[in-house]
Structures are given as structure tokens and as C-alpha cells.
One Martini backbone bead per residue (centre of mass of N, CA, C, O) as a GRO file, in nm:
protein
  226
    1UNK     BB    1   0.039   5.226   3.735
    2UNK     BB    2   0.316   4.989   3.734
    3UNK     BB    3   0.649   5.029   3.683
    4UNK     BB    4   0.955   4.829   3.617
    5UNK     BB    5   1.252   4.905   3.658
    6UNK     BB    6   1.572   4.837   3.525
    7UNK     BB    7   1.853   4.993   3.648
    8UNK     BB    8   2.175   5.075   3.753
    9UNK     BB    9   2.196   5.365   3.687
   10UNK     BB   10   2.059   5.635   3.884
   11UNK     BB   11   2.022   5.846   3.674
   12UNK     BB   12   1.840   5.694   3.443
   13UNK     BB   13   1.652   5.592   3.686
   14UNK     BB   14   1.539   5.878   3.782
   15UNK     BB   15   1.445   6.014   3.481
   16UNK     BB   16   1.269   5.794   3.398
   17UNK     BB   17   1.062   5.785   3.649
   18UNK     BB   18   1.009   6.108   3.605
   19UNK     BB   19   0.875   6.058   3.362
   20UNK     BB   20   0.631   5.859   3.450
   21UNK     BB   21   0.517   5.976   3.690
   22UNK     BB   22   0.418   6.240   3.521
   23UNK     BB   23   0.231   6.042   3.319
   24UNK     BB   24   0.065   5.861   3.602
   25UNK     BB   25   0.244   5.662   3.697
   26UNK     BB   26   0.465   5.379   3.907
   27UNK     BB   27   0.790   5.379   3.991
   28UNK     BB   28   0.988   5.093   3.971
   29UNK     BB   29   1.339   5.033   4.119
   30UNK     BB   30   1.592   4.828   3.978
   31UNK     BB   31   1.964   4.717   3.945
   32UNK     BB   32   1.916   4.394   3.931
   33UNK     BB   33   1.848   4.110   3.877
   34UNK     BB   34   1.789   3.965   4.149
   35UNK     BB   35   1.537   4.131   4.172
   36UNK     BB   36   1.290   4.075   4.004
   37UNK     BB   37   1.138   3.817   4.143
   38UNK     BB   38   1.062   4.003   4.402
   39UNK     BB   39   0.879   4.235   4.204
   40UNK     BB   40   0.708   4.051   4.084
   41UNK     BB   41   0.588   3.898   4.346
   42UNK     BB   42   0.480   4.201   4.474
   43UNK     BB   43   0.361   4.291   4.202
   44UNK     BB   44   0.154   4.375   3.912
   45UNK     BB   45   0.362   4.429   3.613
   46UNK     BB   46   0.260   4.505   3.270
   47UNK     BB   47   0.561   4.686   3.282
   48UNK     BB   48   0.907   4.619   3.162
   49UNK     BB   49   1.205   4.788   3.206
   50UNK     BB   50   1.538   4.663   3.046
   51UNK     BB   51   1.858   4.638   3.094
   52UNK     BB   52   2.078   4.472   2.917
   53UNK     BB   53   2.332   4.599   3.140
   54UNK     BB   54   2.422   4.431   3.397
   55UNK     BB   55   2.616   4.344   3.717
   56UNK     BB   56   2.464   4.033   3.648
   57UNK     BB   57   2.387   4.036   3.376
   58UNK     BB   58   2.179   3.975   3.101
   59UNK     BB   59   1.844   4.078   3.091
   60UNK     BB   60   1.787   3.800   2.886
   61UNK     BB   61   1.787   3.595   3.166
   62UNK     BB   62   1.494   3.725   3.315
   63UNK     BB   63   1.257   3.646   3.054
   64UNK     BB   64   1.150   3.375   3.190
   65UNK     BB   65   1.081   3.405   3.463
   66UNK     BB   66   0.890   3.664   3.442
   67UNK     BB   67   0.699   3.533   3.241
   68UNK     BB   68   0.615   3.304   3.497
   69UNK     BB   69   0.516   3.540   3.714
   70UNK     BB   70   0.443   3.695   3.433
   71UNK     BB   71   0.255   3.638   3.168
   72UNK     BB   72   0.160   3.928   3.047
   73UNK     BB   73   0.419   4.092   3.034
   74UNK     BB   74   0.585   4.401   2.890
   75UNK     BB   75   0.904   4.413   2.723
   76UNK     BB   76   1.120   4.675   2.725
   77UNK     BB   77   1.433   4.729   2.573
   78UNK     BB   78   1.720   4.871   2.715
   79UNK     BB   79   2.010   5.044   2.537
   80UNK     BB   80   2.329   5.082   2.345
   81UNK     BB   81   2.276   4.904   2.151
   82UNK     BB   82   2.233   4.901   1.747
   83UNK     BB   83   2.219   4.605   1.650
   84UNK     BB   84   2.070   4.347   1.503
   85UNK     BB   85   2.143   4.123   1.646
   86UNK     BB   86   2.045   4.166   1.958
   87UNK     BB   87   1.729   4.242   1.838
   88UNK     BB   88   1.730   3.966   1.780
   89UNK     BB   89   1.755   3.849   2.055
   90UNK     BB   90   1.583   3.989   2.210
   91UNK     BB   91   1.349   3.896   2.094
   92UNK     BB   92   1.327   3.588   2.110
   93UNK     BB   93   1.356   3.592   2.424
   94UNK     BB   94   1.092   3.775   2.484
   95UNK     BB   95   1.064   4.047   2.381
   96UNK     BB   96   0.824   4.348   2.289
   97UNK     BB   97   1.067   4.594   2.283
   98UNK     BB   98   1.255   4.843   2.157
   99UNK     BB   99   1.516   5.082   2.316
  100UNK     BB  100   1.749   5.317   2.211
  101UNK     BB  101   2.053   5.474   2.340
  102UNK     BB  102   1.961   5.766   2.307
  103UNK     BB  103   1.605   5.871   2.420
  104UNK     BB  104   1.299   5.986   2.426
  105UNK     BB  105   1.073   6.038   2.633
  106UNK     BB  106   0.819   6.032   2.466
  107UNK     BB  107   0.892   5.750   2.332
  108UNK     BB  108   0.875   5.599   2.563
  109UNK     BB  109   0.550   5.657   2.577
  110UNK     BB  110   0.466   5.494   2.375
  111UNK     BB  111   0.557   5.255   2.377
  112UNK     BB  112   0.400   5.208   2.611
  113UNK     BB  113   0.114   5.254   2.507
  114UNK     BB  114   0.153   5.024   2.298
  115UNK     BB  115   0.202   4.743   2.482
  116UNK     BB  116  -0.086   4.778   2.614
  117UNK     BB  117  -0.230   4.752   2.312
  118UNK     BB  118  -0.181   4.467   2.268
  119UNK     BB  119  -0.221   4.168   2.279
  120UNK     BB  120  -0.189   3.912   2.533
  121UNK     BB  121  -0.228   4.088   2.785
  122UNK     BB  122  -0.307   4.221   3.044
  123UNK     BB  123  -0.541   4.440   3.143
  124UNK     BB  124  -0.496   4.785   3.197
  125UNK     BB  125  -0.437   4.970   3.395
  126UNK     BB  126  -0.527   5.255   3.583
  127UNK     BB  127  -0.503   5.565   3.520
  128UNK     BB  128  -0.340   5.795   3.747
  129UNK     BB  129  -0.403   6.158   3.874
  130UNK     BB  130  -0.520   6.179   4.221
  131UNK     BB  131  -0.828   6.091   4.199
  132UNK     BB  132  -0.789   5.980   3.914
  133UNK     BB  133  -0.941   5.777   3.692
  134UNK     BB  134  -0.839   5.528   3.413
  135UNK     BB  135  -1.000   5.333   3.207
  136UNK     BB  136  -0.849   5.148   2.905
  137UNK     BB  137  -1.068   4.912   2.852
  138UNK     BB  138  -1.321   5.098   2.890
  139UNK     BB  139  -1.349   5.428   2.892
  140UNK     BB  140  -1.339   5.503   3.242
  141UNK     BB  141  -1.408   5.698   3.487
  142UNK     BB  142  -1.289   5.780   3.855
  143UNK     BB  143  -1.327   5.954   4.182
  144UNK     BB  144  -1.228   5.805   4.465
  145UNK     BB  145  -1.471   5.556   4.321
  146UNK     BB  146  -1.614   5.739   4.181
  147UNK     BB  147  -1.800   5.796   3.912
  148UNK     BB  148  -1.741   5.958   3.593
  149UNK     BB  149  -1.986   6.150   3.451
  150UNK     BB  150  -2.029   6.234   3.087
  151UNK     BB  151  -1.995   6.340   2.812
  152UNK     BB  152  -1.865   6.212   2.537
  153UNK     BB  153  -1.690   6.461   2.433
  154UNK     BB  154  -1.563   6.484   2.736
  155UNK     BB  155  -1.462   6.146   2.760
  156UNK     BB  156  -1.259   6.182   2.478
  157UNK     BB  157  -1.075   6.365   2.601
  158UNK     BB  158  -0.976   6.281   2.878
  159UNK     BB  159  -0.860   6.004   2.746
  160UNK     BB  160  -0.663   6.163   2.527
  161UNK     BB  161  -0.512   6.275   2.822
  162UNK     BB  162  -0.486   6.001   2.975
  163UNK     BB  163  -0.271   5.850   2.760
  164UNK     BB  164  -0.078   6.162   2.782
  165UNK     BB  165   0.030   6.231   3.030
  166UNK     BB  166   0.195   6.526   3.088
  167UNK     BB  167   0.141   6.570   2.759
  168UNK     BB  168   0.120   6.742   2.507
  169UNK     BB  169  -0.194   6.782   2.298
  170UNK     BB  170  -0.290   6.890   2.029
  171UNK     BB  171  -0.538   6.968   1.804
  172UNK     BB  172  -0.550   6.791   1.617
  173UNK     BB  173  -0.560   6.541   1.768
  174UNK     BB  174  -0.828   6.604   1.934
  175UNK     BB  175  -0.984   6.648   1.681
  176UNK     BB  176  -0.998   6.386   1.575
  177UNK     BB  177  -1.099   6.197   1.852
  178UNK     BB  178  -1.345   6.389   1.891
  179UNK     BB  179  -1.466   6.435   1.596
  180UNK     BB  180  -1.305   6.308   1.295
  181UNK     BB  181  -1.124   6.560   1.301
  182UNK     BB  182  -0.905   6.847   1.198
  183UNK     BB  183  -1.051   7.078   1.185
  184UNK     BB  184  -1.055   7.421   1.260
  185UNK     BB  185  -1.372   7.454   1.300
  186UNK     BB  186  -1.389   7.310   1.621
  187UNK     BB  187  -1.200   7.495   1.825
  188UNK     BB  188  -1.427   7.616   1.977
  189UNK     BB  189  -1.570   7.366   2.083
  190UNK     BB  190  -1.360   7.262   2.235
  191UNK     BB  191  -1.325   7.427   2.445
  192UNK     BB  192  -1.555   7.412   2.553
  193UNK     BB  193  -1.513   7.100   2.666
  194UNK     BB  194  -1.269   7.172   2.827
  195UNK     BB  195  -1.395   7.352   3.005
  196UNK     BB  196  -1.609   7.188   3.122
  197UNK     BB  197  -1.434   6.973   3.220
  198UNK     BB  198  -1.269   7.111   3.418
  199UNK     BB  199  -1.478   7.226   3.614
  200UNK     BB  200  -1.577   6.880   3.700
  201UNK     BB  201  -1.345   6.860   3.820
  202UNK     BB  202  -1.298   7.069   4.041
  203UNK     BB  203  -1.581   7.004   4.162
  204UNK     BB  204  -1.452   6.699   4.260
  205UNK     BB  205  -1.127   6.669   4.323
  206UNK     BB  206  -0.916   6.536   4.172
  207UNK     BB  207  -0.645   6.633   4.138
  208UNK     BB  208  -0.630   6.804   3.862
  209UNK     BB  209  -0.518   6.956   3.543
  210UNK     BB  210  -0.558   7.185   3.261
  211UNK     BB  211  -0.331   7.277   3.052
  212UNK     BB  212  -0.241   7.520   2.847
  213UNK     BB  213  -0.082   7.565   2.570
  214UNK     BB  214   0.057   7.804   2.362
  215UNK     BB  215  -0.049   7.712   2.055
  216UNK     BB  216  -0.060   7.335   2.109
  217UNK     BB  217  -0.295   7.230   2.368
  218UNK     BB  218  -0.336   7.018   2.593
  219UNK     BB  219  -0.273   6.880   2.930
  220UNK     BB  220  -0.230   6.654   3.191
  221UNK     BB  221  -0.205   6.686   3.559
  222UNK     BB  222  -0.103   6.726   3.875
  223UNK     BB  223  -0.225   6.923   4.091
  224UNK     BB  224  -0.107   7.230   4.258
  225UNK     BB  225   0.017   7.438   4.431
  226UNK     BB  226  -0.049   7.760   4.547
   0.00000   0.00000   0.00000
């Protein structure tokens, strides 16, 4: 999935970025306003991450015309202004919501998230992870283009970490998940679940890694070379 940065300064540009591909997206970057009409009318972007100050004018001038090119477009407001009066502006606006500037990468990948989640927009791409899609509107896997068969709980695991992709998912979120429960007697089940997931990525060549946080729960990434 593509998401468009609008992001003037090239430092914020390129951390922001790299923080977005880490978690399994494909970030595209323009500086200036004059640039988005022509990025989104090149590119199908479900959210456009639009920074308030740039050198040709406020971002909220360029939300109406986005939002005429990309319908379903989901805009998520970058700033460093904290006023109540801007974010009741650009809520009017449409904007879809708003990051006050200095947010953590996490609070970042949640909102894209959540904007994702809401109705009204068109239905999210599919997470993709070196050969691995998942579908977020089907909750449906696919290796290279090949369905990607697995068992219930082996396929609600896998949901769960490429909802969060890049990103450590404790054991109690995953157990919440995949059992409907916390209860800490399930950890050697998941991990059970993990472990067979695992082995059935590797023997497809998904080109993607589980990797476990010492005494914090899975992440999923992209495999690493040797």
C-alpha cells in the first residue's frame, strides 16, 4: 500500500518514511503543495500524511482538490501548531485527523491504522512484505500471487502482526486475538501457533521473518539477508 508524504523539510521527510516502509507500506514524498495533484493523480493513495506549513501555502488549501481526485482519500493532518482553533480548521476542512509534532513513530503507524478502519474510504491495499500480501478487508493471505492456506488460528496470528507490521505486538495483545483471552496459560499454544507459522512462511520463500522480542511477543519484517 502507498501512502503520500507532503513534507517540506527533508529530515522529517525521510524518518517518516522510513518508518512507514519499515512497517510494510510504500512511502512516496513531495515537498510543496503544487506537487499533489499530480502525485495523486499518478498513484491510487488510500492516506496522504500533509504537513500544515509548507514554502507555497497551508496544506488545508490543497484538501479539496485531493479529496476531488481521491474520494475515498484519508487525510491524516502533520503539524507543530497545538491550537484548538487550526485543528478545528482543519477538521472542517476534511481532514480526517490530526499528529501534533514532536509523535512517536507507534502513535503515527496506529492513526494510519485506524484511518484505514473507518467507513467512508475506499478499501485498504493490501499489506505486502516481501512476497507476502495480506488483505486487510478479507483477512486473506497470498505468497507471490498464490493464496496462502493456513489454519484459523495460525491466519488470525499472522492478521495481527501484519496489521502492526515492523512493530514488537505483546503476548497479551496477540493472545487477546487469537484466543479471546489474556489468560497467560495460552503462551505455550501461541507460541506453538508461531512457531508452525513460521516454518510454513520459510517454506514458501515469503521473504519475510517472525522474529521474537526477548519477553515481549512477535513482530513480523522483512527477511533480512544472510
Amino acid at each position: 500500500m502507498r501512502i503520500l508524504i507532503v513534507e517540506d523539510q527533508p529530515d522529517i521527510s525521510m524518518l517518516i518514511a522510513d518508518r512507514i516502509r519499515r512497517a510494510g507500506y510504500i512511502p512516496d514524498c513531495v515537498g510543496a503543495l503544487a506537487d499533489v495533484p499530480d502525485a495523486l493523480e499518478a498513484c491510487d493513495y488510500p492516506v496522504m500524511l500533509l504537513d500544515r506549513r509548507l514554502p507555497d501555502g497551508d496544506g488545508l488549501s490543497v484538501i479539496a482538490e485531493a479529496k476531488r481526485i481521491r474520494p475515498g482519500i484519508r487525510i491524516l493532518a502533520v503539524t507543530a501548531a497545538r491550537s484548538i482553533e487550526e485543528r478545528v480548521d482543519g477538521l472542517d476542512a476534511g481532514v480526517d485527523d490530526y499528529l501534533t509534532k514532536p509523535f512517536s513513530p507507534e502513535e503515527l503507524l496506529a492513526r494510519i491504522r485506524a484511518s484505514l478502519r473507518r467507513p467512508g474510504g475506499d478499501p485498504a491495499p493490501p499489506v505486502a512484505i516481501g512476497r507476502l500480501d495480506f488483505d486487510l478487508n478479507s483477512d486473506s493471505a497470498s505468497i507471490g500471487g498464490t493464496p496462502f492456506v493456513v489454519p484459523r488460528r495460525e491466519l488470525t496470528l499472522l492478521g495481527a502482526l501484519m496489521r502492526r507490521a515492523g512493530r514488537a505486538v505483546t503476548f497479551t495483545t496477540l493472545l487477546e486475538e487469537v484466543y479471546g483471552s489474556d489468560d497467560l496459560s495460552h503462551i505455550g499454544a501461541l507460541k506453538m501457533v508461531a512457531m508452525r507459522l513460521r516454518q510454513r512462511l520459510n517454506d514458501q520463500a515469503a521473504g519475510v521473518e517472525i522474529h521474537a522480542p526477548r519477553g515481549i511477543g512477535y513482530l513480523i519484517r522483512e527477511a533480512r539477508g544472510p
